[in-house]
mmCIF file as gemmi writes it, N, C-alpha and C atoms, coordinates in Angstrom:
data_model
loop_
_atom_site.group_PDB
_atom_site.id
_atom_site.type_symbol
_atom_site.label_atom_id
_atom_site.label_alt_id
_atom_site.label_comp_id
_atom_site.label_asym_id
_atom_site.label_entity_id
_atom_site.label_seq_id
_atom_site.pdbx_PDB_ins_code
_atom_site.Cartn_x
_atom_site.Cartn_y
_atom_site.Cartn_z
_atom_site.occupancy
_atom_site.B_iso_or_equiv
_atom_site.pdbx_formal_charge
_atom_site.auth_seq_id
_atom_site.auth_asym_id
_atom_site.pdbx_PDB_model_num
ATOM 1 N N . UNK Axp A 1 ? 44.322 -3.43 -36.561 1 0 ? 1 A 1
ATOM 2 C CA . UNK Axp A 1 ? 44.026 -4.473 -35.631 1 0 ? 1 A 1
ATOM 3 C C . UNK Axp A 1 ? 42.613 -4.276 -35.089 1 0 ? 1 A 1
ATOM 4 N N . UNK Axp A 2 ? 41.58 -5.153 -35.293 1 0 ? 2 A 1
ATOM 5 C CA . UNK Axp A 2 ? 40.486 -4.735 -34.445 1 0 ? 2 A 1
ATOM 6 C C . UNK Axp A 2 ? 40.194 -5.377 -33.038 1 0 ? 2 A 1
ATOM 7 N N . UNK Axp A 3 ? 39.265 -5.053 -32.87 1 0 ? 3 A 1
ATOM 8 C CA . UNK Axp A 3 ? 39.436 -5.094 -31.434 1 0 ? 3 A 1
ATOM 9 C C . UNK Axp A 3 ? 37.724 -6.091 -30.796 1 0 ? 3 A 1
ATOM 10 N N . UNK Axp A 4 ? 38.424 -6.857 -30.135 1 0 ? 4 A 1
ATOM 11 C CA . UNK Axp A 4 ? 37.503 -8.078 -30.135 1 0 ? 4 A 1
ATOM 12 C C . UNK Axp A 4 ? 36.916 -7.802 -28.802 1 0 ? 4 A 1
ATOM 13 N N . UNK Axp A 5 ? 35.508 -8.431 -29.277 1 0 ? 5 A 1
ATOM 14 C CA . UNK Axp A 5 ? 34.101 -8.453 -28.156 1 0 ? 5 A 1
ATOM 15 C C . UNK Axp A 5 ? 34.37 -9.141 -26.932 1 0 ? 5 A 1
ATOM 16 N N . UNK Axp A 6 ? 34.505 -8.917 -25.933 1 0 ? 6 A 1
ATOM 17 C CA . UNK Axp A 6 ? 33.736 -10.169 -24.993 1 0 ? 6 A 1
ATOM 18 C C . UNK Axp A 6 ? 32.569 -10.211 -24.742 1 0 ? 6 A 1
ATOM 19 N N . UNK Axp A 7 ? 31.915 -11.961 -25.347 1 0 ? 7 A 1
ATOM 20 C CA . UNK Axp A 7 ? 30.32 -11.726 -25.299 1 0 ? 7 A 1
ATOM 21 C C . UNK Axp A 7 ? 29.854 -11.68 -24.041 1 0 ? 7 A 1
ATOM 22 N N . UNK Axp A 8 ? 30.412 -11.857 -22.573 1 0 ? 8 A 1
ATOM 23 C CA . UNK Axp A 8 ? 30.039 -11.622 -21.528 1 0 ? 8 A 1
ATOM 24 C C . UNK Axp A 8 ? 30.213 -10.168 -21.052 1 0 ? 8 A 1
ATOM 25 N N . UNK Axp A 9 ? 30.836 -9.537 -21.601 1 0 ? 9 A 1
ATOM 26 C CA . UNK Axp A 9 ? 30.845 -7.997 -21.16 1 0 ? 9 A 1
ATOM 27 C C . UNK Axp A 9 ? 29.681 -7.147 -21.707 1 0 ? 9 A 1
ATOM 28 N N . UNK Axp A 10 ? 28.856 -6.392 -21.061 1 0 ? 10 A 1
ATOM 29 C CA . UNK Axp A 10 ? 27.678 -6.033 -21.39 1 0 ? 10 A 1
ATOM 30 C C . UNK Axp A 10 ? 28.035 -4.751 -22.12 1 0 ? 10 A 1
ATOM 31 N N . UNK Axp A 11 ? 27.066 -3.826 -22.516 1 0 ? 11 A 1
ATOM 32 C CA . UNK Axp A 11 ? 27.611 -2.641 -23.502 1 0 ? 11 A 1
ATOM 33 C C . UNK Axp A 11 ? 27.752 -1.442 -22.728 1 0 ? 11 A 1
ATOM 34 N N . UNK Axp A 12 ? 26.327 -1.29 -21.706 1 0 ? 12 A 1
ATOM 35 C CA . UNK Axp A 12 ? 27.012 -0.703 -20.296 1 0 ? 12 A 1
ATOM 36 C C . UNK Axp A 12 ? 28.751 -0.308 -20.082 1 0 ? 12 A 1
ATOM 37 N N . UNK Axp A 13 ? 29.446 -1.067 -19.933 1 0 ? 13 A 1
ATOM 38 C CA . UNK Axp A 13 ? 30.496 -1.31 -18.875 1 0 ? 13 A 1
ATOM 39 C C . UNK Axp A 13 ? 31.889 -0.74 -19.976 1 0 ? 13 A 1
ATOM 40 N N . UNK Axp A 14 ? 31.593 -0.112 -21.167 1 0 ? 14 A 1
ATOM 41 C CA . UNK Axp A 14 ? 32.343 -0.236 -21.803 1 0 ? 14 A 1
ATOM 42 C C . UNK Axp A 14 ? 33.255 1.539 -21.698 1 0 ? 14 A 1
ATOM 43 N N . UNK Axp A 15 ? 32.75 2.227 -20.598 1 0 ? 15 A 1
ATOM 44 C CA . UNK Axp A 15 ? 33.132 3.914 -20.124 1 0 ? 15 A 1
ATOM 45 C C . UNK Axp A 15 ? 34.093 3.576 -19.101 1 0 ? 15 A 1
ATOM 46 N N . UNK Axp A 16 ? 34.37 4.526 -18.393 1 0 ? 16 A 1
ATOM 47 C CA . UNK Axp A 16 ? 34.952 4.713 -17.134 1 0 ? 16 A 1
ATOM 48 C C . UNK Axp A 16 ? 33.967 4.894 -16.069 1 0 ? 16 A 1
ATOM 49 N N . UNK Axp A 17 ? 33.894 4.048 -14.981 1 0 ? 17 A 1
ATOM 50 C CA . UNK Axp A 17 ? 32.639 4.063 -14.28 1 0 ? 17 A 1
ATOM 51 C C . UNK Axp A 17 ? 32.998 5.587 -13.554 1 0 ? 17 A 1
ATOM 52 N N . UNK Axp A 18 ? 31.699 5.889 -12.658 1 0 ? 18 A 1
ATOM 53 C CA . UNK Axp A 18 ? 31.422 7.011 -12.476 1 0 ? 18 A 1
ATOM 54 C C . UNK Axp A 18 ? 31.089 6.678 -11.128 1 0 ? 18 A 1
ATOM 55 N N . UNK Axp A 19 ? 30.96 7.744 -9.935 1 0 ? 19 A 1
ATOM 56 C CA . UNK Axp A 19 ? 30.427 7.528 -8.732 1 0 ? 19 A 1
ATOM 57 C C . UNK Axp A 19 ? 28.826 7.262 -9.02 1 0 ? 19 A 1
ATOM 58 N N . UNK Axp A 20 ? 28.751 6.882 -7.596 1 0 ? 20 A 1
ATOM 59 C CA . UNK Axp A 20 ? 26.772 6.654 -7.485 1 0 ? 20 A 1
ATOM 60 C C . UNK Axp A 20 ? 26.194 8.017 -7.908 1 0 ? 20 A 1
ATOM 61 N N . UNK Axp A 21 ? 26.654 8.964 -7.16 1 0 ? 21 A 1
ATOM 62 C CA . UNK Axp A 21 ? 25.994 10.3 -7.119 1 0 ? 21 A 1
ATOM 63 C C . UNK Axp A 21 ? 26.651 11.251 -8.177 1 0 ? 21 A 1
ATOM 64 N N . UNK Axp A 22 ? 27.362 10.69 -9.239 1 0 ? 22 A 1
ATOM 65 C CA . UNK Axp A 22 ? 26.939 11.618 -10.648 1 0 ? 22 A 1
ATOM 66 C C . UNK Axp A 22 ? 26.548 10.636 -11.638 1 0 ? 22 A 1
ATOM 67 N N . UNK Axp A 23 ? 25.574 9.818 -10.993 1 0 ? 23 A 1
ATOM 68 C CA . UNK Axp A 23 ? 24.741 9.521 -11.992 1 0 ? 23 A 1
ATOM 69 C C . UNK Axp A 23 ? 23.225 9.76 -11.637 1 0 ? 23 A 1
ATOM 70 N N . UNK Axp A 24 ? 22.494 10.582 -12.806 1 0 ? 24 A 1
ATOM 71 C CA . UNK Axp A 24 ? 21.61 11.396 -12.603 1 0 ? 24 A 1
ATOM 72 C C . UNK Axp A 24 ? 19.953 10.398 -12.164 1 0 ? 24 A 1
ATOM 73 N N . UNK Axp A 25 ? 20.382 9.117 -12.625 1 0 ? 25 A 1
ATOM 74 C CA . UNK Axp A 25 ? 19.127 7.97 -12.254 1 0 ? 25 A 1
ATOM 75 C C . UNK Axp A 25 ? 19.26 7.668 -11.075 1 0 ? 25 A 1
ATOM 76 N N . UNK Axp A 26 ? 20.285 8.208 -10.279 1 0 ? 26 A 1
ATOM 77 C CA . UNK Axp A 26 ? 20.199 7.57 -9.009 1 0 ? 26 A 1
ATOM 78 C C . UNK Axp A 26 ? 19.683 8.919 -8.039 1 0 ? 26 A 1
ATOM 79 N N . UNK Axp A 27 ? 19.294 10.07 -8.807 1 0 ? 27 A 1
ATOM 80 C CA . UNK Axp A 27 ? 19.108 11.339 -8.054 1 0 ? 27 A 1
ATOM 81 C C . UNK Axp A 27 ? 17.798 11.289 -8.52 1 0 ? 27 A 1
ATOM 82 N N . UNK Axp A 28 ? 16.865 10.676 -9.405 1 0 ? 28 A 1
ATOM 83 C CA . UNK Axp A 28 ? 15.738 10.434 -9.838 1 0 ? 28 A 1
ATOM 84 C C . UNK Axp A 28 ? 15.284 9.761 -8.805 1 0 ? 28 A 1
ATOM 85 N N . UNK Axp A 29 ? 15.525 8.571 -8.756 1 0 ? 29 A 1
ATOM 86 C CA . UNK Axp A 29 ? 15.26 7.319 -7.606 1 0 ? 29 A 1
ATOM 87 C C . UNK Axp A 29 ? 15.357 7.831 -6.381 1 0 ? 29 A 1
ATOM 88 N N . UNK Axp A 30 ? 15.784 8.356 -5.995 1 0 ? 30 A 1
ATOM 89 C CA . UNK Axp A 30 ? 15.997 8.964 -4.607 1 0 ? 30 A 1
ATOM 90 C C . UNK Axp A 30 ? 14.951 9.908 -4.332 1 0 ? 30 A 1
ATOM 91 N N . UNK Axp A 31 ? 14.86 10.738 -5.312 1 0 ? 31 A 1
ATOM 92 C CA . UNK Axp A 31 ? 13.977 12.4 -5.211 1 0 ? 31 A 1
ATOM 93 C C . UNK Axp A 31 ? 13.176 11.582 -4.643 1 0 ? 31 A 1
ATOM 94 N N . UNK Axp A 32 ? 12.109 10.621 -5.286 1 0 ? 32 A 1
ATOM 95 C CA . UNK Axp A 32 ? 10.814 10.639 -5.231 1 0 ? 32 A 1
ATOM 96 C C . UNK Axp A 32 ? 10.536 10.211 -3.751 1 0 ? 32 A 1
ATOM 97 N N . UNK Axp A 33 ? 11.027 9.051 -2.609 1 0 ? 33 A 1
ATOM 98 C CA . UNK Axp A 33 ? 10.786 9.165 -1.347 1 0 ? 33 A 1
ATOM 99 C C . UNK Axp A 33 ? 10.793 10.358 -0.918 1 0 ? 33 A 1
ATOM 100 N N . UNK Axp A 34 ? 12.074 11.192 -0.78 1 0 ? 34 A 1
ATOM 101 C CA . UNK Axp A 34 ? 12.591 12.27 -0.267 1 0 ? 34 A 1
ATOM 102 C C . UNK Axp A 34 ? 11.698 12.918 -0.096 1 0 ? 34 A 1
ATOM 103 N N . UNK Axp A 35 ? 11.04 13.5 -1.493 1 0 ? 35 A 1
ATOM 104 C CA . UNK Axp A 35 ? 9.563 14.842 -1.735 1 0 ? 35 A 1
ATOM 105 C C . UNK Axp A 35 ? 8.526 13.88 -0.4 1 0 ? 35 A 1
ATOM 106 N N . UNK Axp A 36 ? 8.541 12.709 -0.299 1 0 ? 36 A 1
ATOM 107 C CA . UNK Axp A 36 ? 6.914 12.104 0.276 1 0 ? 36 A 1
ATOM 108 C C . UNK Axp A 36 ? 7.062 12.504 1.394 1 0 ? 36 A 1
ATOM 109 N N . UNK Axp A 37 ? 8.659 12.108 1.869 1 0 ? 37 A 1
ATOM 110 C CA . UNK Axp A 37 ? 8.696 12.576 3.729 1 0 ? 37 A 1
ATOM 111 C C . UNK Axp A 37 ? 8.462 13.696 3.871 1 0 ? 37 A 1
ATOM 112 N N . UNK Axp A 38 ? 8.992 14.567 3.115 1 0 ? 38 A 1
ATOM 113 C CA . UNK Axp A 38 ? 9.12 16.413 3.139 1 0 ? 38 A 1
ATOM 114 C C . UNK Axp A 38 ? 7.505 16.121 3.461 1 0 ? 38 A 1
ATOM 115 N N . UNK Axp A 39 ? 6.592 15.636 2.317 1 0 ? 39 A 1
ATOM 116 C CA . UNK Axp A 39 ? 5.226 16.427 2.493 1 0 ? 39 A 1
ATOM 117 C C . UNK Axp A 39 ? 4.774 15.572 3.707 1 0 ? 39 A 1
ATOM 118 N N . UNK Axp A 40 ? 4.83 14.387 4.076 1 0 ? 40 A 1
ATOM 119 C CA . UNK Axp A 40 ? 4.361 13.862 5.215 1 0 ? 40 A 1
ATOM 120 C C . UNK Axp A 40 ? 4.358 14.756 6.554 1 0 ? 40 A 1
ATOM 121 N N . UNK Axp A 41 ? 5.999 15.696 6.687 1 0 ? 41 A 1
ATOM 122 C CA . UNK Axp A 41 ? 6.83 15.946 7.871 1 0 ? 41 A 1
ATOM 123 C C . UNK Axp A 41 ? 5.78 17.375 7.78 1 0 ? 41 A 1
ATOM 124 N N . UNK Axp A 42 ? 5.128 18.04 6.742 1 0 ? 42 A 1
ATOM 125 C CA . UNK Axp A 42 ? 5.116 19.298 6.474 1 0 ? 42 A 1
ATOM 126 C C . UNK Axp A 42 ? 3.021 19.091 6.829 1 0 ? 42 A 1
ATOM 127 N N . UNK Axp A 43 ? 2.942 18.141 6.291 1 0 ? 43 A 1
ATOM 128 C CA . UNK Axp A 43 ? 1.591 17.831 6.445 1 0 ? 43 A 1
ATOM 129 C C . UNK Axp A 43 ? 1.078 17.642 7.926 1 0 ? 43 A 1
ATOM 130 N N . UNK Axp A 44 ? 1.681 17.312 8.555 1 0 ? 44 A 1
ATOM 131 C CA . UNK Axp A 44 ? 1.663 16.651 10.266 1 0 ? 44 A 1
ATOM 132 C C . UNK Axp A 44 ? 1.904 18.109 10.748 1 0 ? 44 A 1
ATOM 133 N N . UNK Axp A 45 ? 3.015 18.691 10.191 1 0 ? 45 A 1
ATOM 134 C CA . UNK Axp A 45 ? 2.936 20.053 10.872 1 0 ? 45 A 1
ATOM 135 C C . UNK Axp A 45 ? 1.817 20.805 10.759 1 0 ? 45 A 1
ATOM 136 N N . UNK Axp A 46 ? 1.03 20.72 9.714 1 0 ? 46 A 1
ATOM 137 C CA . UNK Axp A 46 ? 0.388 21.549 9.345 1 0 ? 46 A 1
ATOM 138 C C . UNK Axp A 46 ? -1.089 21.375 10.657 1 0 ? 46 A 1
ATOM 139 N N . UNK Axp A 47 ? -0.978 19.978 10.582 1 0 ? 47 A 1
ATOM 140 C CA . UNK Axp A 47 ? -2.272 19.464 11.21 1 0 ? 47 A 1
ATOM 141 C C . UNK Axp A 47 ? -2.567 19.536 12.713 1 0 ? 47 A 1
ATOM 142 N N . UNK Axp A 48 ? -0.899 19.272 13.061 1 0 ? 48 A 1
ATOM 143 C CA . UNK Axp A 48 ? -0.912 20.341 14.347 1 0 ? 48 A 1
ATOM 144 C C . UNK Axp A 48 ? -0.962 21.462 14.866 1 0 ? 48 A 1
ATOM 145 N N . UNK Axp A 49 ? -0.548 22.168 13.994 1 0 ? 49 A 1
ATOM 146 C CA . UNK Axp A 49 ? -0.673 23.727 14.286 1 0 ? 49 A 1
ATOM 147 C C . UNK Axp A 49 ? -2.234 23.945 13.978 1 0 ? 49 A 1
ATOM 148 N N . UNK Axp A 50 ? -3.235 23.737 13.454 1 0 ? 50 A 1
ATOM 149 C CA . UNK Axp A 50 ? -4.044 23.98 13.002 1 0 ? 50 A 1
ATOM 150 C C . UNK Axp A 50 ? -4.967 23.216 13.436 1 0 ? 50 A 1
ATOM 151 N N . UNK Axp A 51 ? -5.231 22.466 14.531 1 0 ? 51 A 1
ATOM 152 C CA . UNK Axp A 51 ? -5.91 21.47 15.715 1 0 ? 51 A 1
ATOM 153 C C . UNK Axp A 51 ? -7.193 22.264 15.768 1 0 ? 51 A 1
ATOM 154 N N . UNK Axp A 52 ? -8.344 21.958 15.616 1 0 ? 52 A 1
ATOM 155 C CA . UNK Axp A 52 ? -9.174 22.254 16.25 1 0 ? 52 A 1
ATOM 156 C C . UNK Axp A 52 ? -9.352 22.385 17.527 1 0 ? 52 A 1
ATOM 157 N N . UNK Axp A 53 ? -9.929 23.23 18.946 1 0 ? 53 A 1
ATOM 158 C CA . UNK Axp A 53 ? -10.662 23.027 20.151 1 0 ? 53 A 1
ATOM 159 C C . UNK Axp A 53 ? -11.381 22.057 20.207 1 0 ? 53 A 1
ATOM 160 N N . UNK Axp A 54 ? -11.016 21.617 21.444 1 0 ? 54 A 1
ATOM 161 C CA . UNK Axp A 54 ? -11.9 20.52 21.768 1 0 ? 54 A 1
ATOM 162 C C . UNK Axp A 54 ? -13.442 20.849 22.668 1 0 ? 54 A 1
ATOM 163 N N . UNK Axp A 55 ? -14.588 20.492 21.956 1 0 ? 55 A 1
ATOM 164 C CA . UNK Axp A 55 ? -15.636 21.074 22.405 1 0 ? 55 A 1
ATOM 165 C C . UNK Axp A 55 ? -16.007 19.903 23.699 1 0 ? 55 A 1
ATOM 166 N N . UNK Axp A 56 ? -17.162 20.953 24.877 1 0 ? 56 A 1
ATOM 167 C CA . UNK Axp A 56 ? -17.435 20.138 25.738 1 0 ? 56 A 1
ATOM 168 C C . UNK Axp A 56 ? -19.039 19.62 25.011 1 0 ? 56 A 1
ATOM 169 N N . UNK Axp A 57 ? -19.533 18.728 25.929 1 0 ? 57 A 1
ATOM 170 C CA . UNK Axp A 57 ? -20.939 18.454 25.454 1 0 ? 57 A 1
ATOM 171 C C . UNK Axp A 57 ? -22.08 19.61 25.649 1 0 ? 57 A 1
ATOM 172 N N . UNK Axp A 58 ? -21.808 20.575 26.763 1 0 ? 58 A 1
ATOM 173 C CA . UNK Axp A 58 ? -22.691 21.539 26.78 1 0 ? 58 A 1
ATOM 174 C C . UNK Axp A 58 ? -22.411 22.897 25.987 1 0 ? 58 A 1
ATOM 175 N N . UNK Axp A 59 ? -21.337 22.771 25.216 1 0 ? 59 A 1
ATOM 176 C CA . UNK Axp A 59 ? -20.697 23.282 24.255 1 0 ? 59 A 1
ATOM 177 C C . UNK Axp A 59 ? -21.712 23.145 23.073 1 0 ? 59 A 1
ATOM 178 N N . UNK Axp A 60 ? -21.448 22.271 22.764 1 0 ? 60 A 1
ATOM 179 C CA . UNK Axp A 60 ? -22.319 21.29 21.353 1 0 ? 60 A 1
ATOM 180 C C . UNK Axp A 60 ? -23.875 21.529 21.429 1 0 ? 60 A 1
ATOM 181 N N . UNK Axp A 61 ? -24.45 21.62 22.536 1 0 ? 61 A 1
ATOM 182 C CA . UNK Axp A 61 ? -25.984 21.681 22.795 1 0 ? 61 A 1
ATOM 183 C C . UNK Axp A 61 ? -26.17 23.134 22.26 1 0 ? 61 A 1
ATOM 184 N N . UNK Axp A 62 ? -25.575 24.053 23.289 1 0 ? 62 A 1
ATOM 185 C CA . UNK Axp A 62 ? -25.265 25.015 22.754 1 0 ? 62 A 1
ATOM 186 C C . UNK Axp A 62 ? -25.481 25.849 21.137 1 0 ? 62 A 1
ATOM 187 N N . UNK Axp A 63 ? -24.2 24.939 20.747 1 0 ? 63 A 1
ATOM 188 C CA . UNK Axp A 63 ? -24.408 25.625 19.293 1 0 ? 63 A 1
ATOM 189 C C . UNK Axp A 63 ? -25.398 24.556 18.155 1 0 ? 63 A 1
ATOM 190 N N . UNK Axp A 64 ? -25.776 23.692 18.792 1 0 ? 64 A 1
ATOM 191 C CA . UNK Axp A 64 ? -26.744 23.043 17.509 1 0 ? 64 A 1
ATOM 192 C C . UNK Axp A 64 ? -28.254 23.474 17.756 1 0 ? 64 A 1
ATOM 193 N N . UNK Axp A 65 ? -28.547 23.812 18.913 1 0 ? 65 A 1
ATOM 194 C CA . UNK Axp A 65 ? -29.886 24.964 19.338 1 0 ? 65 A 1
ATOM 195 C C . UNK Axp A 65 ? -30.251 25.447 18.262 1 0 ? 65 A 1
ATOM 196 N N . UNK Axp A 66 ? -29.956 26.452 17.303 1 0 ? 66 A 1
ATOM 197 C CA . UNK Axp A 66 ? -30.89 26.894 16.222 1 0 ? 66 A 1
ATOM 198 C C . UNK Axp A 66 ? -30.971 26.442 15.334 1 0 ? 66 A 1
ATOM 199 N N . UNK Axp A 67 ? -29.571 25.188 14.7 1 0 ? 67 A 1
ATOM 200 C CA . UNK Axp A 67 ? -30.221 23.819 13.842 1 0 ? 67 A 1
ATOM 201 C C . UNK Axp A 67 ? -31.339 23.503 14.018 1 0 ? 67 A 1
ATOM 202 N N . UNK Axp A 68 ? -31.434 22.709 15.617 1 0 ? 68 A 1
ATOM 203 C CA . UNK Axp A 68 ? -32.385 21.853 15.885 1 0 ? 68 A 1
ATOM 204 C C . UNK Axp A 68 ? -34.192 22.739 15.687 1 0 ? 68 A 1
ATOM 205 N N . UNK Axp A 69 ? -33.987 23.866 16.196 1 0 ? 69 A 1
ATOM 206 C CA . UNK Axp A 69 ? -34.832 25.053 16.314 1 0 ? 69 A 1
ATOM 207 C C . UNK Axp A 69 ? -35.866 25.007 14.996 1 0 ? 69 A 1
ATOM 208 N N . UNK Axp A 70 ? -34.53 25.27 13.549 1 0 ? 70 A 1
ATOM 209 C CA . UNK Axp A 70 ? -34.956 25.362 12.774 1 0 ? 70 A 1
ATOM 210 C C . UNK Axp A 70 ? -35.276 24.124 11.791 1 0 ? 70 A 1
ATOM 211 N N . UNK Axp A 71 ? -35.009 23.584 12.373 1 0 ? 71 A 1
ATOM 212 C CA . UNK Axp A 71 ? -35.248 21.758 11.748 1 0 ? 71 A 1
ATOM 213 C C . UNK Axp A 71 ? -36.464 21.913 12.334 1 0 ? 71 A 1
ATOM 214 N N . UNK Axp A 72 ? -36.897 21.606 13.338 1 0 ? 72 A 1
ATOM 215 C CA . UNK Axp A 72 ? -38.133 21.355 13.901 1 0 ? 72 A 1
ATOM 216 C C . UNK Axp A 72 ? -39.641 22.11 13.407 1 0 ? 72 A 1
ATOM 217 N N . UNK Axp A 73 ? -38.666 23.583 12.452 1 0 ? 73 A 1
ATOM 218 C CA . UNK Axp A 73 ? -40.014 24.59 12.634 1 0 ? 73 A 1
ATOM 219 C C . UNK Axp A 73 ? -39.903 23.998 11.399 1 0 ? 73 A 1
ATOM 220 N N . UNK Axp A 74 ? -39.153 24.089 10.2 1 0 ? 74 A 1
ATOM 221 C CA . UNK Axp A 74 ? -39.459 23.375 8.902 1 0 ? 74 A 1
ATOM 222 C C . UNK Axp A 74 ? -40.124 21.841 9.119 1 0 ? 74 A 1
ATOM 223 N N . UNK Axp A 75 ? -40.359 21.175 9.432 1 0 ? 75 A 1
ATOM 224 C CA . UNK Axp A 75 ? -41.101 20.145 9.873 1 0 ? 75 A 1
ATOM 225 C C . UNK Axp A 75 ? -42.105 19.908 10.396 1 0 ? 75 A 1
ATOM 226 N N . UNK Axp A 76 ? -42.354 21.023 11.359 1 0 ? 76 A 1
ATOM 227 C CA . UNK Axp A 76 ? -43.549 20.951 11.886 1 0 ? 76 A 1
ATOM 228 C C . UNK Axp A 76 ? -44.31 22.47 11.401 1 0 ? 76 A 1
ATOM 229 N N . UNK Axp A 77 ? -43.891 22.881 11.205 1 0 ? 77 A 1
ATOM 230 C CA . UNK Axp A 77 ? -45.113 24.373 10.395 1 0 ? 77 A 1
ATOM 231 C C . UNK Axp A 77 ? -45.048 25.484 11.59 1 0 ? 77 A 1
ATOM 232 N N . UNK Axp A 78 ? -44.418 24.998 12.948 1 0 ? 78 A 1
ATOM 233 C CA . UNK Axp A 78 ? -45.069 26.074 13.939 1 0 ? 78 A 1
ATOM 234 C C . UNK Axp A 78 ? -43.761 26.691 14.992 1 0 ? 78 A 1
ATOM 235 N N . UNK Axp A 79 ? -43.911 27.801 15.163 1 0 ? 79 A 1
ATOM 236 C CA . UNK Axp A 79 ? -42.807 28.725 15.309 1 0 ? 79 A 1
ATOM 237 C C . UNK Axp A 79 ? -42.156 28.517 16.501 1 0 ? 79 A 1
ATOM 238 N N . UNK Axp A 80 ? -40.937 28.389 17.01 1 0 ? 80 A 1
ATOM 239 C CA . UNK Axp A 80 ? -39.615 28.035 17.918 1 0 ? 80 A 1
ATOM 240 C C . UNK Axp A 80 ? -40.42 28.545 19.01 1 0 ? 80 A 1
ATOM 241 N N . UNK Axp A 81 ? -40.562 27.889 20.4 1 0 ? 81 A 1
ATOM 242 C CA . UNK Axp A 81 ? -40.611 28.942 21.49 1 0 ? 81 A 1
ATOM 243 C C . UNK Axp A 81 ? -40.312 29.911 21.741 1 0 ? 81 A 1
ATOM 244 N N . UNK Axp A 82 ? -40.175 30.809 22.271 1 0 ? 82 A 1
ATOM 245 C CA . UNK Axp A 82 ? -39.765 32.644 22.345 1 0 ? 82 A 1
ATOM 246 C C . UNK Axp A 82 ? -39.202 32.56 23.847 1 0 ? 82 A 1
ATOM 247 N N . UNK Axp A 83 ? -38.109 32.792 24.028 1 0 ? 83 A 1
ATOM 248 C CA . UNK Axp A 83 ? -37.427 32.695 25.293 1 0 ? 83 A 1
ATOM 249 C C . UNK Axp A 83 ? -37.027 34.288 25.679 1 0 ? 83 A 1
């Protein structure tokens, strides 16, 4: 006796269905958000813990002094004041 098609039944459907979660395309599909939050959640951590100080303005004067020092003497040929 053979055993006849239904042309509306797709070829899919022709097993014993299976839950969502042992099927391995749906653990594919999923991973890939999952990994983004991890690195988002891990990245933010990172960026907080690792904050720079916040400089004041007489802070900044401060340390760009021998930039400016030495910018000026390469430019102009003649040597930094002597303090």
């Amino acid at each position: 006796m053979s055993k006849t098609v239904n042309p509306r039944q797709s070829s899919f459907s022709t097993g014993p269905r299976m839950p969502w979660w042992r099927v391995p395309m749906v653990w594919l599909v999923l991973s890939g958000p999952a990994v983004v939050v991890v690195a988002g959640v891990v990245t933010a951590w990172i960026a907080i813990q690792g904050a720079d100080t916040v400089l004041t303005a007489e802070s900044e004067k401060l340390a760009e002094r021998p930039a400016l020092q030495g910018r000026n003497h390469s430019a102009t040929g003649e040597a930094p004041p002597v303090r």
